[in-house]
N, C-alpha and C positions, 0 to 999 in steps of 0.2 A: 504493500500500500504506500500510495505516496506521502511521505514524510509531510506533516502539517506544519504551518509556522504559523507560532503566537502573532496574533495584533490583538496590540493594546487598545482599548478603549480609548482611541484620541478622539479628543475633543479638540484640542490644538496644536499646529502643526509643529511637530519635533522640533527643539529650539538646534538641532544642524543643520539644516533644513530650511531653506528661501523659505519665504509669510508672502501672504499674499494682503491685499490691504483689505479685500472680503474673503473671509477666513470661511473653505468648503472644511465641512468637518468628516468627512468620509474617509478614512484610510485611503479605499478603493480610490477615490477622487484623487490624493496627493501623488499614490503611488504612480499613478496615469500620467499627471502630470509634470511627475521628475522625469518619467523615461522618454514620452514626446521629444518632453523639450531637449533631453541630448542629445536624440535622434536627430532632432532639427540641423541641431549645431553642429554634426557629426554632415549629414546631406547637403546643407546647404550649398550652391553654387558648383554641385558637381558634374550639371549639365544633365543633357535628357534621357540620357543611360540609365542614372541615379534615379532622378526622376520617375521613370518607369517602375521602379524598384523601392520608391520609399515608402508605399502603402505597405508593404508586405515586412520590409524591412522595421517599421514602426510600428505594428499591431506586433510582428515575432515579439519584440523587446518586450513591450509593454503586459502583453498579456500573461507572460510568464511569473510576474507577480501576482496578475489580477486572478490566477487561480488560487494564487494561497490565498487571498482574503476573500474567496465564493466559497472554497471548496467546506466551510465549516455548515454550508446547508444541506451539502449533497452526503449519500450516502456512504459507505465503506469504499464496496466495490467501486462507484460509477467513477469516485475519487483516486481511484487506484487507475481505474482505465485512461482517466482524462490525462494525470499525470505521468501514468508512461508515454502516450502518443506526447507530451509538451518534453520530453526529455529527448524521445526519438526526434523532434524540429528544432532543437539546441543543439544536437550533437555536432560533434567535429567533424570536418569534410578538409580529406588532409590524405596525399601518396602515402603517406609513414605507417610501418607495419607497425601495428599493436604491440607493446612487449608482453611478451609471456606471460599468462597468467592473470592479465588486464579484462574489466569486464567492460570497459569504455565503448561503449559503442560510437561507432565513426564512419563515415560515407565515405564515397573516394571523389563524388562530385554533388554541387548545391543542388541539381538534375533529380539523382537520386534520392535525397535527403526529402527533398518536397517528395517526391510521389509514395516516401515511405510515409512522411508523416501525413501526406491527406487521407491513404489508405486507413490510418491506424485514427485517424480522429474523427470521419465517415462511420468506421465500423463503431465506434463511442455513440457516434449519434443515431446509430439504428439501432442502439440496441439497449440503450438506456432513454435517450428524448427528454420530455421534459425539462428543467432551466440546462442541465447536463448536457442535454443535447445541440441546446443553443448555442453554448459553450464551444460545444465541440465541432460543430459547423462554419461557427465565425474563425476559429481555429485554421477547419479548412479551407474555406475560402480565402485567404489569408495567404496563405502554404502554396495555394491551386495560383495565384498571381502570376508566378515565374513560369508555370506551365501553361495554362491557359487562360488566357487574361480577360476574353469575353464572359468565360464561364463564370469568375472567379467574380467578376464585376456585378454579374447580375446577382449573386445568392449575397452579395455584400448588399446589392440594393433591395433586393426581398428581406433581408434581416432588418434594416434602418428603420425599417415600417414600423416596429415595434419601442415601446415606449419605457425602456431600461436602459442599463449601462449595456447590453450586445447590441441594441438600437443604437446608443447614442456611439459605441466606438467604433460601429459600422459606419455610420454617417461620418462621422470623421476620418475614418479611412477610404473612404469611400471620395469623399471630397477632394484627396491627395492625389488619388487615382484618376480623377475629373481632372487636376492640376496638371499631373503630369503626361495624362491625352492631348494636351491642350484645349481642353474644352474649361476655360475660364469662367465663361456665365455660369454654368452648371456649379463649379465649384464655390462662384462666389455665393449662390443660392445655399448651396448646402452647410457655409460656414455660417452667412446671416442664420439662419435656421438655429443653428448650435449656440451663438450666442445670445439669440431671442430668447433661449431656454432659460424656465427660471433657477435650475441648482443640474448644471451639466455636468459630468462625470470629468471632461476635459475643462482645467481652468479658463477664466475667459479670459484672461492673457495670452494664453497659447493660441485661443483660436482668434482672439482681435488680430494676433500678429501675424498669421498665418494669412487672415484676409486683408489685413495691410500691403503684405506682400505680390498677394492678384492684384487689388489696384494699382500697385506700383507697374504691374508689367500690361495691367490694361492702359495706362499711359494716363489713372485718373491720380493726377500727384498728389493734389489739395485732399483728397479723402483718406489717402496715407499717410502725410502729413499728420491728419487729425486724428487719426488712430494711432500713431506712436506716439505722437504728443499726451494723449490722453493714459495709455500703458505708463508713460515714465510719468509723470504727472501724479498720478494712482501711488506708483511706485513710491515718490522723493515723499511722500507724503503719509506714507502707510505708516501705525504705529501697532505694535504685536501684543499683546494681554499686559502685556505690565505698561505699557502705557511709553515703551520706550522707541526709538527709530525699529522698523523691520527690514532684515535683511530685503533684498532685491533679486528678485527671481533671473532665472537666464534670459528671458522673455523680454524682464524689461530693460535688462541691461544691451539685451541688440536694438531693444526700440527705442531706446536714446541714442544709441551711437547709430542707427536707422535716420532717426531726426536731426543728430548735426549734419549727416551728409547731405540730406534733401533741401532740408531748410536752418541751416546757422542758424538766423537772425529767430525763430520761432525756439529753438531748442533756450534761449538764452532766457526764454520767458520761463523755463523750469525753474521751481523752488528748488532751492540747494538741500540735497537731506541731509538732515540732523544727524552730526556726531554723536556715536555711543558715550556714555559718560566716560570721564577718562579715570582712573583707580587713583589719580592727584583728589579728586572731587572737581566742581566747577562742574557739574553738567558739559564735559569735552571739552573745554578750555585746558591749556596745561599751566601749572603757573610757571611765572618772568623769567623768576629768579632760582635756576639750578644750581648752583651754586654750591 
């Protein structure tokens, strides 16, 4: 059976851990939204190769934790199933023989890896169904990307339909996959959508800045402009439970340095955030005289 991990009852986000300045209190929510957003910053600018690849590349990452915080409703087995097919779609894809005695399982190419892991996350969904099976479907459609991308598209866009986090990470993966078809309307539809949502599973930094970034390449500047300006803005300004400056998520740290390149003369309208106190006291002042 697949080995469970404890999550804590948060209620606020890990103090190692970016704040956001409206604080989702879902595990499920945060974990989503740390792995996005490396994914982003890991893809960004790698041209439409990548591109093709970052929906699959971005649901793999992410959902690998979002099983450990489901899997406490599912049963023994369906848990044991799900987390073998999510161990077979991690594995290694590497020429190098095994050493002896090793139980690592390993591919020899990304080719093989996907059609082992849709076969084994299909057989999950026929045969357990229910939230498990959804699970295990978005799984493959996911996995099914790099082999056939019509297929994989449409069972993303029959999953969105539905009104949860496989809905909502469909839709967002799904939107990535509009981005990188270049079909731009579609995508920027399906982001507005995700951000309309009143408590979306993806933060709504990740996905202002994700549609900051269509407008930029639909050539609408002023509307990206006012979505980074508004991310950092959000950001310089955010304060965490104690009432003190909150860290800066990666999000808003590219949508500020997004906003001096577009527009200097508007970034400079940013509040400066607030220094942490400094251990002198002074509320972050250091005092004169070191002496």
């Amino acid at each position: 059976m697949a080995r469970k991990k404890r999550v804590p009852e948060a209620v606020a986000v890990p103090t190692n851990e970016p704040k956001e300045k409206v604080q989702y209190q879902d595990a499920f929510q945060s974990t989503v939204t740390r792995r996005v957003e490396d994914v982003g910053k890991t893809l960004e600018g790698k041209g439409k190769t990548v591109l093709y690849g970052i929906a699959a590349a971005a649901v793999l990452l992410v959902l690998v934790g979002i099983f450990y915080l489901w899997n406490r409703s599912s049963d023994a087995k369906a848990q044991a199933a799900l987390g073998k097919a999510i161990e077979t779609s991690q594995a290694y894809v590497t020429d190098s023989p095994v050493p002896a005695g090793s139980t690592i399982k390993t591919f020899k190419t990304e080719k093989e890896r996907a059609e082992a892991s849709v076969a084994e996350f299909q057989a999950v969904a026929d045969k357990f169904g229910g939230e498990v099976g959804a699970k295990a479907r978005y799984f493959a459609a996911t996995n099914k990307l790099s082999l056939d991308r019509p297929a994989a598209t449409a069972e993303l866009e029959n999953l969105a339909k539905t009104n949860d986090e496989v809905g909502t990470l469909s839709k967002f993966a799904l939107a990535q996959v509009k981005a990188g078809d270049g079909k731009l309307d579609e995508a920027v539809t399906l982001y507005q959508q995700l951000d309309a949502a009143g408590d979306p599973v993806v933060a709504k930094d990740t996905i202002k800045l994700e549609l900051a970034k269509l407008y930029e390449k639909q050539g609408k500047k002023d509307d990206a402009v006012n979505l980074y300006f508004g991310i950092a803005k959000a950001a310089a300004e955010a304060k965490d439970a104690d009432g003190k400056p909150a860290q800066q998520t990666s999000a808003a740290r590219e949508a500020k340095q997004k906003l001096e390149e577009l527009a200097p003369e508007k970034a400079k309208e940013l509040p400066e955030p607030a220094l942490p106190d400094s251990p002198f006291g002074g509320g972050g002042n250091l005092p004169i005289n070191l002496q």
